[in-house]
VEXDREN-2710 file (C-alpha; in Angstrom, 1 decimal):
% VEXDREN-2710
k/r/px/py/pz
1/UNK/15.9/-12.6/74.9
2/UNK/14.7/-15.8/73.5
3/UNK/10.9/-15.5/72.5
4/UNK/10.4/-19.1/71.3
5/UNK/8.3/-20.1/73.4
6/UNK/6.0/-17.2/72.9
7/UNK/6.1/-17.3/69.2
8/UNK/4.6/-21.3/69.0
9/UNK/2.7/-20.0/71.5
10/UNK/1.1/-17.4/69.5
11/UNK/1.0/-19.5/66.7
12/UNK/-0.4/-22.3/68.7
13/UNK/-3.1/-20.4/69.5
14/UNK/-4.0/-18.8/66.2
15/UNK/-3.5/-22.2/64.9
16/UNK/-7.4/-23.0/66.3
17/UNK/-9.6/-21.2/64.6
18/UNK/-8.2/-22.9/61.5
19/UNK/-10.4/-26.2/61.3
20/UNK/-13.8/-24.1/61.5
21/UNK/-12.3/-21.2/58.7
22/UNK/-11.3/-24.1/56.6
23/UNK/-14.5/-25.8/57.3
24/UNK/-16.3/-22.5/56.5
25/UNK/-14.2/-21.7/52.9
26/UNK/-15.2/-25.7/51.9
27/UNK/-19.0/-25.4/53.4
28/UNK/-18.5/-28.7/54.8
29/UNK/-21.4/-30.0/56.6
30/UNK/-21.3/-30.8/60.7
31/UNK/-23.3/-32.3/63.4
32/UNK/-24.4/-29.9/65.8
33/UNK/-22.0/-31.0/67.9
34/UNK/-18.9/-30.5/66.1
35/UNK/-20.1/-26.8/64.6
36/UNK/-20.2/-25.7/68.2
37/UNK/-16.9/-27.0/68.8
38/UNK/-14.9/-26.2/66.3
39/UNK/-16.9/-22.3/66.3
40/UNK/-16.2/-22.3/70.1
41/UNK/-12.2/-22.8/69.5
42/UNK/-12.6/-20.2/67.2
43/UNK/-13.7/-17.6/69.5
44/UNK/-11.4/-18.9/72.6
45/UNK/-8.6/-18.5/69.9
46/UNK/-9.9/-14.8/68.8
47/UNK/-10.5/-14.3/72.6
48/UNK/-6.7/-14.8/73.2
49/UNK/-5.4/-12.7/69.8
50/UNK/-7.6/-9.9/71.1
51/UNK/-6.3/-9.8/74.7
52/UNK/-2.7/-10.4/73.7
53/UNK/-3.4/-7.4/71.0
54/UNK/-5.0/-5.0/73.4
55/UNK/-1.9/-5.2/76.0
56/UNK/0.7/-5.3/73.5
57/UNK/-1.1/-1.8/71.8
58/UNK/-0.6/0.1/75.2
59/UNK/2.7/0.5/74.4
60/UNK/1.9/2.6/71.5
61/UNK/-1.3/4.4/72.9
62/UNK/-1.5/7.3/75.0
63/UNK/-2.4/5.6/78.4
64/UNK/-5.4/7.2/79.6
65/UNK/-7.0/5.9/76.2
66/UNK/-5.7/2.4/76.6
67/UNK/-7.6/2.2/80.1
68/UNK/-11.1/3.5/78.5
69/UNK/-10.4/0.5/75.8
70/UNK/-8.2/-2.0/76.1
71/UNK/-10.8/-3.3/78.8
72/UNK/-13.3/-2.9/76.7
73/UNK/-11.3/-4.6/73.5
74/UNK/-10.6/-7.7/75.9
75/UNK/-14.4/-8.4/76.6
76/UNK/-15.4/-7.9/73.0
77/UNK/-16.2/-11.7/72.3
78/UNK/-18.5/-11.2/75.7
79/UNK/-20.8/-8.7/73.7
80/UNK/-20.5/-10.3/70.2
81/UNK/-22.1/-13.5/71.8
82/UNK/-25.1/-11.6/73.7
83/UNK/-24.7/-9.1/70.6
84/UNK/-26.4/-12.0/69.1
85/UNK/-28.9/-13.3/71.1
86/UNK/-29.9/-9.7/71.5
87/UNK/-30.2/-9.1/67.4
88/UNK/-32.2/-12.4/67.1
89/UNK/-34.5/-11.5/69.9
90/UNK/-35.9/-8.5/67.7
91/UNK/-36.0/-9.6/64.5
92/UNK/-36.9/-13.4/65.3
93/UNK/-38.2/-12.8/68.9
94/UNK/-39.0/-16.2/70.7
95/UNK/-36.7/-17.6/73.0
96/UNK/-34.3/-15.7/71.6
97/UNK/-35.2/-12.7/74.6
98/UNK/-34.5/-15.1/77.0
99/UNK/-30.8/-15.9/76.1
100/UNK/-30.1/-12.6/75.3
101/UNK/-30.4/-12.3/79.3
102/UNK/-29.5/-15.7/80.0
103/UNK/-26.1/-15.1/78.4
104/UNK/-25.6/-11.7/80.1
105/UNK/-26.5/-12.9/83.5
106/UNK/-24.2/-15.9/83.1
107/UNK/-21.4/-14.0/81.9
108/UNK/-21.7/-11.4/84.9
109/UNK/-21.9/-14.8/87.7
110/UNK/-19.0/-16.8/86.1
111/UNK/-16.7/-13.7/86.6
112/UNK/-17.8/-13.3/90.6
113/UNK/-18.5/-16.9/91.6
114/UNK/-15.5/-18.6/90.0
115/UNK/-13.1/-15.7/88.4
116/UNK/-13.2/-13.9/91.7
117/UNK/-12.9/-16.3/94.2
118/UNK/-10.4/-18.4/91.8
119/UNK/-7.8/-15.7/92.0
120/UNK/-8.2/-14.7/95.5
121/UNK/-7.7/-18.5/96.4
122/UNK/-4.2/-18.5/94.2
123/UNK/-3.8/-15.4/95.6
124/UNK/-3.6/-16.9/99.3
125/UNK/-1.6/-19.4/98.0
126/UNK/1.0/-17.8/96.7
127/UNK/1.3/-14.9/99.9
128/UNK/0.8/-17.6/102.6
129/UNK/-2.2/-15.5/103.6
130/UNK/-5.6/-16.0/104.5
131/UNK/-6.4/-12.3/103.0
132/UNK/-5.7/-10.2/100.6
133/UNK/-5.0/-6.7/100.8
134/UNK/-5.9/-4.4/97.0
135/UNK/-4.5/-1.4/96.5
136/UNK/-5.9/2.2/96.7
137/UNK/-6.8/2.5/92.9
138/UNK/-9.0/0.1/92.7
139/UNK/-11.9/2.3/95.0
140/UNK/-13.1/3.5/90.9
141/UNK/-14.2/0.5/90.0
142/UNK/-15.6/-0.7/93.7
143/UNK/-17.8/2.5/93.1
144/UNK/-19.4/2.1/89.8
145/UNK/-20.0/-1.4/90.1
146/UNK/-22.1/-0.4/93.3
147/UNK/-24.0/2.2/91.4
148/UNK/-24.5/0.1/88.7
149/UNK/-25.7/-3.0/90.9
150/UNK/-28.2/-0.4/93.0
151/UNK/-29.9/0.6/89.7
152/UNK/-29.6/-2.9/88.7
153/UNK/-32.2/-4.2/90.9
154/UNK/-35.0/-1.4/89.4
155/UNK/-34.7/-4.0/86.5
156/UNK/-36.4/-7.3/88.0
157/UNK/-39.0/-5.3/89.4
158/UNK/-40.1/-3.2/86.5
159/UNK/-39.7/-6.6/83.8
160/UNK/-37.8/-5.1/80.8
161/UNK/-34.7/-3.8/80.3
162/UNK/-35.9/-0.2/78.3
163/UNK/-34.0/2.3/76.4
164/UNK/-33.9/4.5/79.7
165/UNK/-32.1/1.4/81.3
166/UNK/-29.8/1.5/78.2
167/UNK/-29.4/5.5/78.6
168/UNK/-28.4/5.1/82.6
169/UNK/-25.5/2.2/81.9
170/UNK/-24.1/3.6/79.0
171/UNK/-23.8/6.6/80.9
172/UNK/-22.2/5.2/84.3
173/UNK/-19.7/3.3/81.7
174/UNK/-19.0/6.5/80.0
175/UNK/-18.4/8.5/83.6
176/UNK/-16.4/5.5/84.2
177/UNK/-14.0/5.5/81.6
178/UNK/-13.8/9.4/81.7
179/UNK/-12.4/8.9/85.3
180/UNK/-10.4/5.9/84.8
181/UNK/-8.1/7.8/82.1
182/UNK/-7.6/10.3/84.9
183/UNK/-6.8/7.3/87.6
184/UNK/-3.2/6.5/88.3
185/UNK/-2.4/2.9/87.7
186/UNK/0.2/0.6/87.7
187/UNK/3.0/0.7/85.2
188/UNK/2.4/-2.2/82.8
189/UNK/4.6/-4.9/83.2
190/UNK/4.7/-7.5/79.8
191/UNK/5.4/-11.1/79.7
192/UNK/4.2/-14.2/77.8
193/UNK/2.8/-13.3/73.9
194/UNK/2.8/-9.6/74.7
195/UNK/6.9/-9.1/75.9
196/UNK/7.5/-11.1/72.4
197/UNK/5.1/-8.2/70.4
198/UNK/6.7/-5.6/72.3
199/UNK/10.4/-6.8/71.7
200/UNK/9.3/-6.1/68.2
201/UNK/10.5/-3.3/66.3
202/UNK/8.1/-0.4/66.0
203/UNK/6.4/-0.6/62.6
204/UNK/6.4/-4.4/62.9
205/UNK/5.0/-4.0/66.5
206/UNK/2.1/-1.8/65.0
207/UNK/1.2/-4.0/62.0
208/UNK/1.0/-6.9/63.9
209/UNK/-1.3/-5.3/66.8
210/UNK/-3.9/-4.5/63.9
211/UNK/-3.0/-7.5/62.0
212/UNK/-4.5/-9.8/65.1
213/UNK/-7.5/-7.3/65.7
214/UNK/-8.6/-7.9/62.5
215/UNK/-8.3/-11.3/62.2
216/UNK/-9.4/-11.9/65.5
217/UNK/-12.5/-9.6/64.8
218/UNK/-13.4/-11.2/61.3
219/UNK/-12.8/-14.5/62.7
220/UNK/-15.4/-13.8/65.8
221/UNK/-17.5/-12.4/63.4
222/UNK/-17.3/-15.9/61.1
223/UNK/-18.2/-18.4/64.4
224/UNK/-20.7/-16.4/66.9
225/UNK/-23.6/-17.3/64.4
226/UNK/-22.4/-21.0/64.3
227/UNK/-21.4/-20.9/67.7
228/UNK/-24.7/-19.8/69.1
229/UNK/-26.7/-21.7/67.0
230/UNK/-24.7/-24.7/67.6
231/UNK/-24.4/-24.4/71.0
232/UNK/-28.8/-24.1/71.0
233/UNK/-29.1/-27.4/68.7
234/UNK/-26.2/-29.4/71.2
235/UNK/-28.3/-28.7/73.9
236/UNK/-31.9/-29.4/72.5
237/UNK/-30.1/-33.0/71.3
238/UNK/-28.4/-33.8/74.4
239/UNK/-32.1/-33.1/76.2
240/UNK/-29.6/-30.7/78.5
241/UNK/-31.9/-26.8/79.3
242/UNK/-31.1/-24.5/76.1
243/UNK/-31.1/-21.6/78.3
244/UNK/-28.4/-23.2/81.2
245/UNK/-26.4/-23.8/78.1
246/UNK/-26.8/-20.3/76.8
247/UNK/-26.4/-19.1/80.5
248/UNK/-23.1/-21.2/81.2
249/UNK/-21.3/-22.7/78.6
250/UNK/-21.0/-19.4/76.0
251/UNK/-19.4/-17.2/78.7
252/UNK/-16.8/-20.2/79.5
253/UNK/-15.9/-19.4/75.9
254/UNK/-15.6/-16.0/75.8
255/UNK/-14.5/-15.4/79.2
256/UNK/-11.2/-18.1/79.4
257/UNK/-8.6/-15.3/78.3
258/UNK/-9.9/-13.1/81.0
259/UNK/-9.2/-15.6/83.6
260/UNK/-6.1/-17.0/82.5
261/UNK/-4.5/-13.6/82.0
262/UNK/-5.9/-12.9/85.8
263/UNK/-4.3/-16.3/86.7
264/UNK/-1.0/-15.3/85.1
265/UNK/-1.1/-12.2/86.7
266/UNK/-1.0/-13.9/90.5
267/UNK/1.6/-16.1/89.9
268/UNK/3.7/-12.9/89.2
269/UNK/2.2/-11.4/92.7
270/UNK/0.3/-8.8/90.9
271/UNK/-2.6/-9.2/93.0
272/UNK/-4.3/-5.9/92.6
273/UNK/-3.6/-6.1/89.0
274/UNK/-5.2/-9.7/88.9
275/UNK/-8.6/-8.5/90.7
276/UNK/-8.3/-4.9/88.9
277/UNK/-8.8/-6.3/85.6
278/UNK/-11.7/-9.4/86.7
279/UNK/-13.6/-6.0/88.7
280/UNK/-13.0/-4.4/85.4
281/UNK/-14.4/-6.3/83.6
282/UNK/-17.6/-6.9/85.9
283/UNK/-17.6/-2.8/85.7
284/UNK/-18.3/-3.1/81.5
285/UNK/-20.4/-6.0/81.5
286/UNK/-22.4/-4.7/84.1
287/UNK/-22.9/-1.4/82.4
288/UNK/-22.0/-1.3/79.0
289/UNK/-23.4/-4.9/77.9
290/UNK/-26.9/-4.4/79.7
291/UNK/-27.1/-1.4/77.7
292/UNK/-25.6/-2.7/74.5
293/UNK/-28.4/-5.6/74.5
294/UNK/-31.2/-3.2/75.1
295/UNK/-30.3/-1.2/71.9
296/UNK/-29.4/-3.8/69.9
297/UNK/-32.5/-4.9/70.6
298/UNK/-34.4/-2.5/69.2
299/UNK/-32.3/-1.7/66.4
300/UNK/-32.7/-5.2/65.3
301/UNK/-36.8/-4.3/65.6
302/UNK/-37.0/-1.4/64.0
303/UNK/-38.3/0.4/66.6
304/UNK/-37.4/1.7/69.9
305/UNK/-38.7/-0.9/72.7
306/UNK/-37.9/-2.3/75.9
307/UNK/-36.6/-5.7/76.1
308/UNK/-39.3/-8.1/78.0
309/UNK/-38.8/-10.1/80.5
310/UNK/-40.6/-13.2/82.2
311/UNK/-40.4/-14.2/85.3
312/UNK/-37.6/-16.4/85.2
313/UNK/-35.3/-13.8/83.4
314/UNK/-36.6/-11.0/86.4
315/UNK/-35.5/-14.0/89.0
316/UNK/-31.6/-14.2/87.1
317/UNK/-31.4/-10.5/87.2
318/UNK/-32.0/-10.4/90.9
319/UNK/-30.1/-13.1/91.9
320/UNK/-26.7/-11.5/89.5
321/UNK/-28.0/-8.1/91.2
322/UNK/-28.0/-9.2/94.6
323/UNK/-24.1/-11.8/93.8
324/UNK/-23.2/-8.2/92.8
325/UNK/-23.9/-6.5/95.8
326/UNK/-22.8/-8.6/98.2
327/UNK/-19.1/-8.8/96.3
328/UNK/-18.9/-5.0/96.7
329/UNK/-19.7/-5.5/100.2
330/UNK/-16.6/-7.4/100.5
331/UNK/-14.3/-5.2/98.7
332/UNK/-15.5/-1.7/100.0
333/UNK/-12.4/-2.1/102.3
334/UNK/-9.8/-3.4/100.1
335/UNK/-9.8/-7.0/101.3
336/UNK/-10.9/-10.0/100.4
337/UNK/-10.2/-13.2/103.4
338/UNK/-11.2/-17.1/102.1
339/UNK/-14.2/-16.8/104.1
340/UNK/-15.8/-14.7/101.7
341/UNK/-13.6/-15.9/98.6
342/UNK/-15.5/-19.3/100.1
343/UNK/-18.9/-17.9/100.0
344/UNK/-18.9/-16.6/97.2
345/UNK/-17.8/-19.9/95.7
346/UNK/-20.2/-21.8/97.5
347/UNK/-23.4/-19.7/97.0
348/UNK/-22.4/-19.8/92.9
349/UNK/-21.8/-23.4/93.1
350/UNK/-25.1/-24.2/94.8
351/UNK/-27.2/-22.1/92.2
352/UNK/-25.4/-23.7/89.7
353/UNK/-26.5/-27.2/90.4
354/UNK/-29.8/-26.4/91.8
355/UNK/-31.2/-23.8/89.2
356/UNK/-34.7/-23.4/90.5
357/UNK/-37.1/-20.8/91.2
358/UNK/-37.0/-21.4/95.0
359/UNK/-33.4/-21.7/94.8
360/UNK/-33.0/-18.5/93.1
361/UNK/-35.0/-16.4/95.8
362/UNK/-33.1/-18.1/98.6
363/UNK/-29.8/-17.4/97.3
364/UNK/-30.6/-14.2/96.4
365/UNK/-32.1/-13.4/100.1
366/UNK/-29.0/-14.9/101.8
367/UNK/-26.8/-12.4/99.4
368/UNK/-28.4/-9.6/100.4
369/UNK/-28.5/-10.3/103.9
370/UNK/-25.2/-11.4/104.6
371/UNK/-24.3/-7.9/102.6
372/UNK/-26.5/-5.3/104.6
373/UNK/-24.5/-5.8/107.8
374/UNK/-21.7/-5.6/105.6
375/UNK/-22.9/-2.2/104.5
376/UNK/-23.2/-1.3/108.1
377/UNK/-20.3/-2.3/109.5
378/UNK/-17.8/-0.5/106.3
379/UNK/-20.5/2.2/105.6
380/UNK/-17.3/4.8/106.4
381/UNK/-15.5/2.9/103.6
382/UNK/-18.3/3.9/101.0
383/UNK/-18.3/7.6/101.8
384/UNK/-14.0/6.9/101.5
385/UNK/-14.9/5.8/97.5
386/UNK/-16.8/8.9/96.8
387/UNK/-14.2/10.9/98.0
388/UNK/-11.7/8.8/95.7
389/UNK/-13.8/9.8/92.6
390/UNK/-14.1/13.1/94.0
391/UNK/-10.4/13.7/93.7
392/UNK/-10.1/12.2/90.6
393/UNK/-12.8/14.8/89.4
394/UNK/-11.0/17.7/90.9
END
């Protein structure tokens, strides 16, 4: 098979984190402006190596490890971006708490409000359908993102995000992954970057999965500094609300692989596979991020402490708390129609360009209470997901 394509694809791709390395090796001086974008291609170009690394590795893994981390691997750039924020905030402290969050609510909206409702559109699309219908094996994640959400809104209420918090998500992730490697899942079909890896032979397969991890990870390590920092100096030039551009425009970097590789997915009518690995990824970020900021937090401080909150970081919480909820309200039965794909487009959309505090409470209210009768109406499909996990378990 001719791999062409893929190979100045790869190479394409790799190809954009060269300007900010070279940049970096000459110290060469740039405007705000230009730091953040040549730093952001960086990342969207490590984002890509990473995700393209991770699938091609499963065929050399055992799979029920390449479930419990090849997830995680893909979403790495997520965390080293609020990894950031989060180390900054306890040694530097300052506004510094507030992105921490405002990157980590962000991150968890983009992925419902446009990643969610994005595919399922496609989706319709390309079945001539105005629903979609997911497959049995996707109850795991439908579960712990409901536990995880339910806990979540303990958070606003309380106004810190404390070790305990950090203690309770690590530990939903952890059951998580322990019952995802015993979940049966689809067979993993390659294409694009990965088919041309795996066409490899075996030792060159091998060398060059760890070959892009590790320059993927160095060159993430190299740009989220610049990155963040530039992003943070763009914004306070540009008069444009640091923490909207913490909030919005970081996760768009970090987060493009997830959604092309969900959009690549659907045009291949893997539907359940496109919406397995976007609910996925909700499932870490919702879990495993909260908690990673919490104790990178107070590593960074030297002590153990909760990470505060003010009131407009307690309003972002609840309002990704209650997006969350009403999302697993759709799926507990498996479907998703473009009614709901449509609302949840529209109710992100309107609390993207109206980000105030009375804007923030109403959408929140109108998540939760289009969700409750939700609840009500598929409350036989909730007990149906326990019993999923309970299989698994036994």
């Amino acid at each position: 098979m001719d791999f062409r394509k893929e190979k100045s694809q790869l190479l394409l791709i790799a190809s954009l984190s060269l300007p900010w390395l070279i940049s970096l090796t000459l110290d060469y001086p740039h405007l705000p402006i230009i730091q953040t974008f040549l730093s952001g291609m960086a990342v969207i170009s490590a984002s890509f190596l990473i995700s393209w690394a991770a699938e091609t590795a499963e065929m050399d893994v055992p799979r029920s490890f390449s479930l419990a981390i090849v997830a995680l691997l893909a979403v790495l750039p997520e965390y080293a971006v609020d990894g950031y924020f989060a180390w900054k905030a306890g040694s530097v402290g300052g506004d510094y708490v507030h992105y921490a969050t405002a990157n980590m609510t962000g991150a968890n909206r983009l992925l419902i409000g446009i990643g969610w409702s994005l595919i399922a559109f496609l989706a319709f699309k390309a079945m001539k359908t105005k629903e979609v219908k997911l497959d049995e094996g996707i109850r795991l994640e439908i579960l712990f993102l409901l536990l995880a959400t339910l806990y979540a809104f303990t958070i606003p209420l309380k106004g810190s995000i404390s070790p305990f918090d950090a203690i309770v998500f690590v530990s939903l992730y952890a059951a998580y992954v322990f019952l995802a490697t015993k979940a049966e899942r689809e067979e993993v079909e390659m294409g694009g970057v990965p088919a041309y890896l795996c066409s490899l032979k075996t030792g060159q397969r091998r060398l060059s999965v760890v070959l892009l991890f590790l320059f993927a990870g160095s060159v993430i390590l190299l740009s989220v500094e610049a990155f963040s920092e530039g992003l943070l100096e763009t914004a306070r030039i540009f008069g444009v609300d640091e923490f909207l551009a913490v909030q919005w425009i970081a996760p768009l970097a970090s987060e493009s692989p997830e959604l092309i590789v969900a959009v690549y997915f659907v045009k291949r009518m893997r539907v359940t596979a496109s919406m397995n690995a976007l609910i996925s990824s909700k499932v870490n970020q919702w879990t495993l991020l909260i908690g990673t900021i919490a104790v990178i937090y107070s590593i960074s401080a030297f002590k153990l402490q909760s990470l505060p909150l003010d009131a407009r970081q307690s309003e972002e919480v609840l309002l990704t708390a209650a997006q969350s909820i009403f999302a697993v309200a759709i799926l507990l039965d498996l479907k998703i129609s473009w009614k709901e794909a449509f609302a949840l487009l529209t109710l992100f959309i309107v609390q993207l360009l109206l980000p105030g505090v009375e804007i923030r409470y109403i959408i929140s209210a109108v998540y939760i209470a289009l969700a409750i009768p939700i609840f009500v109406k598929k409350r036989h499909e909730v007990v149906e997901n326990f019993r999923a996990v309970k299989r698994l378990i036994s």
